[in-house]
N, C-alpha and C positions, 0 to 999 in steps of 0.2 A: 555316241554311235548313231542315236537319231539326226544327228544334224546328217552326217555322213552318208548316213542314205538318202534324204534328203537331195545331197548336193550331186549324187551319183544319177538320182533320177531325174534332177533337172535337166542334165547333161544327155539324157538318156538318147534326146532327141538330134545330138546332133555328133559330129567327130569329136574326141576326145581322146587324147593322145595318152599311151601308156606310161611315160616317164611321169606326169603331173598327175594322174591317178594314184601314181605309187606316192609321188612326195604327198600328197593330201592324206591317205592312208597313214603316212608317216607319221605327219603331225600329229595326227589324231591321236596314235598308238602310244607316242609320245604324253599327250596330254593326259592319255589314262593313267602310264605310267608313272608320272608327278604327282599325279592325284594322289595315287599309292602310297606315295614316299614321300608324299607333305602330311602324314598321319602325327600324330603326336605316337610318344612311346607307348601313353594312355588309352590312346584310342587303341593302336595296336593289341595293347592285354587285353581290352574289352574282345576285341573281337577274335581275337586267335586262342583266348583262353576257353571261353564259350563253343570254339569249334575244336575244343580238345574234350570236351566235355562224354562222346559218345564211345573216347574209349575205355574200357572197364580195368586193362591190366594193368594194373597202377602202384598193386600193393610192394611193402620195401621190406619182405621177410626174404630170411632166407642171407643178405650181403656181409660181408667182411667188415668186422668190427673195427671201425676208424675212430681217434679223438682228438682234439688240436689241446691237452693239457698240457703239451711241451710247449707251447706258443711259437709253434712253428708252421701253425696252418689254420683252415680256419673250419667251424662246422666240425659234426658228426654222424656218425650212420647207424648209431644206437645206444643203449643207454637210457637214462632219466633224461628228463626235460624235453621230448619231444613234444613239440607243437600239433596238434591234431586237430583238422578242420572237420565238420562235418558238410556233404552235399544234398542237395533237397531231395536225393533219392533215398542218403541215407549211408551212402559209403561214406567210410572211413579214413579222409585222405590227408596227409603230411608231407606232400611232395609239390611245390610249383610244376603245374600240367600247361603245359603247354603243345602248340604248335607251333614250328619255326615257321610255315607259311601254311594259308589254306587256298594256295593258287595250285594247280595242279592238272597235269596232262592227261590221266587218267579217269575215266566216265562212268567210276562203276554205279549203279544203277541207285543201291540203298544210301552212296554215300551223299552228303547235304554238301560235302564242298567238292565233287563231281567238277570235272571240265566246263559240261551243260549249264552249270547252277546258275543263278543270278543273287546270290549274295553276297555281302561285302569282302573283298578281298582285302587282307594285307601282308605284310613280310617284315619281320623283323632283319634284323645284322645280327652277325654272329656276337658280335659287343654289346647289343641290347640286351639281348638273354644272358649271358655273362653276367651283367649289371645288377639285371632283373633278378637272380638268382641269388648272388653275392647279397641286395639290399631286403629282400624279404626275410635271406637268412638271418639277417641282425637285428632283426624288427623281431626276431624269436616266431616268425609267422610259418615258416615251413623247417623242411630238415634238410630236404634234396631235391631235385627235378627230376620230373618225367616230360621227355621231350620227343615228341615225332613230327613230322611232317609230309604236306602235300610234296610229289613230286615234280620239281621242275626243271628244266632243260632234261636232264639225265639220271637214272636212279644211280647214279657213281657221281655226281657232283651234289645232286642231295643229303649224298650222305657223308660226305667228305664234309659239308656245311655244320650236319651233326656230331661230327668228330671232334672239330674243328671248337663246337662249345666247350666238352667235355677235354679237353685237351687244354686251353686255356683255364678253365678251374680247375684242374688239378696242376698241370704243373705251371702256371704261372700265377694263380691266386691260390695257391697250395687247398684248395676246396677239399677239404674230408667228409664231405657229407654223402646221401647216397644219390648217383645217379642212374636213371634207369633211359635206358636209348634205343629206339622203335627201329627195327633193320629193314630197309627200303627194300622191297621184291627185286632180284636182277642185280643187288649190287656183288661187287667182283669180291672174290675171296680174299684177298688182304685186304680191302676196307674194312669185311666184319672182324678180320683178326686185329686189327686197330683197333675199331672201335671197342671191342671186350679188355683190350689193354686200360682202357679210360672207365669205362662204364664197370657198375656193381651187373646190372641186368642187362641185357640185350632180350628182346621179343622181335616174332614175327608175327602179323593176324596172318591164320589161315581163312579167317572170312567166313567162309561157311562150310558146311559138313560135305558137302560132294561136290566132285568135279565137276557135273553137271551143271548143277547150280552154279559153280562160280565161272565155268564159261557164258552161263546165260547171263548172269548180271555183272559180272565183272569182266568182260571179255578180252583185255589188256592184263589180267595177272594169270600167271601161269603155276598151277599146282604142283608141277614137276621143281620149277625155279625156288619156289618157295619150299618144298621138301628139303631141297640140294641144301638152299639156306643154313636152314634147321639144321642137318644132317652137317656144315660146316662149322655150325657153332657147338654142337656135341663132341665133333671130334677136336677142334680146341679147346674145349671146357677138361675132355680128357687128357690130353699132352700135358691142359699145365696141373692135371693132378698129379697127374706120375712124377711131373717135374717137382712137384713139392714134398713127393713124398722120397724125394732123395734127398733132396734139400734137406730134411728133418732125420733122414742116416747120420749124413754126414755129420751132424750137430752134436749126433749124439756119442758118435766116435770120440774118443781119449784124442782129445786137442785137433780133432775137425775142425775145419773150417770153410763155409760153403766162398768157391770164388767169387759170386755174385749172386744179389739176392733176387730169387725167383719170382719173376710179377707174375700176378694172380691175373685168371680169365676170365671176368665175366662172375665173380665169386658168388655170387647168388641166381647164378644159370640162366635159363630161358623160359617163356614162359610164350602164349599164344592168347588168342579172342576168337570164338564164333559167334555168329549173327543169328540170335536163333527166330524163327517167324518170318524171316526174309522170302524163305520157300518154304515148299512143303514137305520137311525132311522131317520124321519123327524121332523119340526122342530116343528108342532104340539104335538108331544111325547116328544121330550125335555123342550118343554113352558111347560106341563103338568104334568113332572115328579119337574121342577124346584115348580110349584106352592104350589103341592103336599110337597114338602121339604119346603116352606117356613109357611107352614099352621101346620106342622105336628112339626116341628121343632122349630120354629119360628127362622132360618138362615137369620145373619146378611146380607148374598151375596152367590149368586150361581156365580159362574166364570165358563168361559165358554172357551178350551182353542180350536183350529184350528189343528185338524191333521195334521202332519207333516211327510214326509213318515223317516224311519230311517233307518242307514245301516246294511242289512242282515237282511232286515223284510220280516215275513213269507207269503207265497200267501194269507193270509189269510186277507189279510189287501189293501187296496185300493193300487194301483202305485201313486198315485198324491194325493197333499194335496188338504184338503178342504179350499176353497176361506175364505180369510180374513173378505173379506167384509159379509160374514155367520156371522164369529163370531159376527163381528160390529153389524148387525141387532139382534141377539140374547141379545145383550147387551141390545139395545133400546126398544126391547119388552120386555125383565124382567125389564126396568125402569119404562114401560108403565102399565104392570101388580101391579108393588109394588105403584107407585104413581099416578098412571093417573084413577085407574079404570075399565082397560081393562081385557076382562076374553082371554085365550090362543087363543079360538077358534076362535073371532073375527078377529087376526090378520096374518091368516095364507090362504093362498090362497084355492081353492078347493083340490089342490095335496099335501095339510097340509103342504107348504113349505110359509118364507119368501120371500115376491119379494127383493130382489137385486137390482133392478132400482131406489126404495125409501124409503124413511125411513118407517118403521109399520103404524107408525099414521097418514104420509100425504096417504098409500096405502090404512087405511081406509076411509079415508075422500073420494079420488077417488071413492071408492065403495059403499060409503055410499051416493050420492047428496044430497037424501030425507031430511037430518039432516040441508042444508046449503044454505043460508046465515045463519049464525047466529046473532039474533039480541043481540048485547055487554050489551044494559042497559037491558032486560027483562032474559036472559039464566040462567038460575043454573048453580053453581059452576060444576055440573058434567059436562056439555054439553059443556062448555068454556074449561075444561082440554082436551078436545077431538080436540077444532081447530088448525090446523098446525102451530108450531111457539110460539104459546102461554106455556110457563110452568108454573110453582105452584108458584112460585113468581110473578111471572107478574099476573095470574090470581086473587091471594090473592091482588094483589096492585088495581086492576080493581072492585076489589069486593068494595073493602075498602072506592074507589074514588065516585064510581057510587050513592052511600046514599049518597051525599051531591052534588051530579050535573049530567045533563046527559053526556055521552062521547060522543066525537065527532071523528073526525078523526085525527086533530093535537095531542089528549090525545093519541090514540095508538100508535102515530110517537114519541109519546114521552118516553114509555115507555121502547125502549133497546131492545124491540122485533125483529125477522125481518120482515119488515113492511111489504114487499111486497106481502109475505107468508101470514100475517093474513088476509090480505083486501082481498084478494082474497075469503074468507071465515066467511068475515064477513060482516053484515050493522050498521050501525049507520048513524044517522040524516041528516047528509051530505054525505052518503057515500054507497054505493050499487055497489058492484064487478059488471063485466061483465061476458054474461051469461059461457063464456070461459075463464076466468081467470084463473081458477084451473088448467087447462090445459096447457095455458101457459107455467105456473111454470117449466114445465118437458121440453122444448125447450131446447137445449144445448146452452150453453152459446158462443158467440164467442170465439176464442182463436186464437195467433196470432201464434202460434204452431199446425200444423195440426199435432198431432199424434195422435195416440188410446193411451188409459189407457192398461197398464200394471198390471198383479196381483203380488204383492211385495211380497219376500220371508220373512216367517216369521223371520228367525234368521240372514238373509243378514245383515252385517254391514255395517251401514251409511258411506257413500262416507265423505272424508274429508275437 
């Protein structure tokens, strides 16, 4: 491109006809595009694997238990034997992540492969990924793919390109394993009803917590588009439930028999990504936009990923990323929200931020005293989901124990919990915290290392 201007400004000085501007232009557009597509496969996973790297929703719960023991396919989507990689942040990944391309028409502000950017572009074939999928599966290196992509020409031919993967392993390399497929903003309603015909998962990011924000930084995605989205892969997620749950009448009928078998939607649902740090949205409007999507939607996981600052990003965007330990708490408050109980507002300080010092639900216990001791044989199920330490398991096993004896304090020692956390917070027969126990708890532990804690770089790789 430097030569090109170059040869524009030479020209500058004198006539220069429109038709040979255009062919020079051509060439040029051309030779970028060679470049592209003289990549090895190699080089292509280096760099398209690495620009899949910042999305978070990735995980493979939740899908339709597939297995190739009849040898009539190949892969699975659960079970023993799953290959689990770890990433230098520390997630927990078993799926080939990729991008189909990181070229893209779209300039949102936080993304690293933006229109704007100047890093390396490449583009796979929808046969490369095929390949790439099919051969790490047999190397026992992954289980599934998680595949999105930059948008290019059109977000209905992007994603027809994505189908198009998904479509070929399953029904021509009979692929059972799980695949998970990123739904382009804008594309038409029978592509996502396709695409959930192929895919375990469909996701859409909604990017960030308010419309505001994402017209300032992402000013080509539309909030409204992306809702409609969402709201078309809920209503197909629901049809093919109802559908299945005739399916499973008819079965049961004296010599039923269903005409044809029901494909599944999307069997492990949808799921989303917020960008938290990108602006200044606190965490009270992100618990409340996530609820809002879990209620509206019914979204199997809101993921939530840590700004991360990236190179040749606009002033518009913070200098420093947001603290890891943000996203960690956001996680444990959307766990607290879907299983424990808790409404948004409960867990969020008066400047609608999480504290950082402790986890959600022991900062409300702190806040709350009035709720505590709690007594273990007399409390509801709600009010035991609320003591520190305790989760849904241990409380359903306390429920279960207490109708046939009272608990004492050897039963909670016994239970796997961590002990020291609950007793602080609770009484039974033999057993009554001190009136500063709770307090305690937040004491710094000795350590025979005087250092401070360090904030760990998201994408730093692990020391060897």
């Amino acid at each position: 491109m430097d030569a090109l201007a170059s040869f524009i400004e030479s020209w500058s000085g004198g006539p220069l006809r429109l038709n040979l501007l255009l062919r020079v232009c051509q060439y040029f557009c051309h030779a970028v595009y060679n470049h592209s597509m003289a990549k090895t496969t190699l080089d292509k996973l280096i760099i398209l694997a690495d620009a899949a790297k910042y999305d978070a929703s990735c995980a493979s719960s939740g899908g339709a238990r597939r297995d190739s023991r009849d040898q009539k396919g190949i892969g699975s989507s659960g079970g023993m034997g799953i290959c689990h990689s770890y990433a230098p942040d520390g997630r927990c990944i078993s799926l080939l992540k990729l991008l189909l391309t990181n070229w893209c028409t779209f300039d949102c502000l936080y993304c690293v492969n933006r229109q704007s950017s100047n890093v390396e572009r490449a583009r796979f074939t929808v046969e490369e990924v095929v390949n790439l999928t099919l051969d790490f599966y047999k190397r026992n290196v992954i289980e599934g793919l998680f595949l999105s992509s930059g948008i290019i020409q059109t977000p209905d031919y992007t994603m027809e390109q994505l189908i198009e993967v998904a479509r070929q392993l399953r029904e021509e390399d009979h692929f059972r394993g799980y695949i998970h497929l990123k739904t382009i903003p804008n594309a038409s309603a029978d592509l996502i009803a396709r695409a959930g015909l192929h895919a375990d998962r469909l996701s859409i990011n909604v990017e960030l917590p308010t419309e505001e924000a994402l017209i300032r930084l992402a000013p080509e995605k539309d909030a409204a588009a992306i809702a409609l989205s969402m709201e078309r892969i809920r209503r197909q997620s629901d049809e093919s439930r109802e559908d299945q749950k005739a399916e499973r009448k008819i079965k049961v009928m004296a010599g039923g028999k269903p005409k044809r078998k029901v494909a599944q939607f999307a069997p492990a649902g949808q799921s989303t990504q917020m960008i938290i740090g990108a602006d200044d949205s606190s965490d009270r409007s992100i618990l409340t936009k996530s609820a809002a999507l879990y209620r509206n939607f019914r979204l199997r996981r809101v993921y939530y990923s840590a700004f991360s600052p990236i190179p040749h990003a606009s002033a518009a965007l913070p200098s420093v990323g947001a603290p890891l330990m943000r996203e960690h708490r956001l996680y444990q408050a959307d766990w607290l929200l879907r299983f424990y109980g808790f409404e948004e507002q409960e867990l969020v300080t008066d400047n609608g931020m999480l504290s950082l010092a402790v986890d959600p639900k022991m900062a409300w216990a702190l806040a709350h005293p009035e709720y505590f001791p709690v007594d273990i044989n007399r409390a509801a199920k709600e009010m035991l989901l609320r003591v520190p330490g305790l989760g849904v398991q241990s409380v359903t096993r306390l429920l279960a124990a207490r109708r046939v004896r009272r608990m004492r304090k050897a039963d909670v020692e016994r239970l796997g919990a961590p002990t020291q956390k609950v007793l602080a917070f609770v009484q039974l027969p033999d057993h009554r915290p001190a009136q500063d126990a709770a307090q305690r708890l937040l004491l710094p532990v000795p350590s025979a290392r005087n250092t401070s804690p360090q904030q760990g770089d998201l994408f730093q790789a692990s020391a060897p």
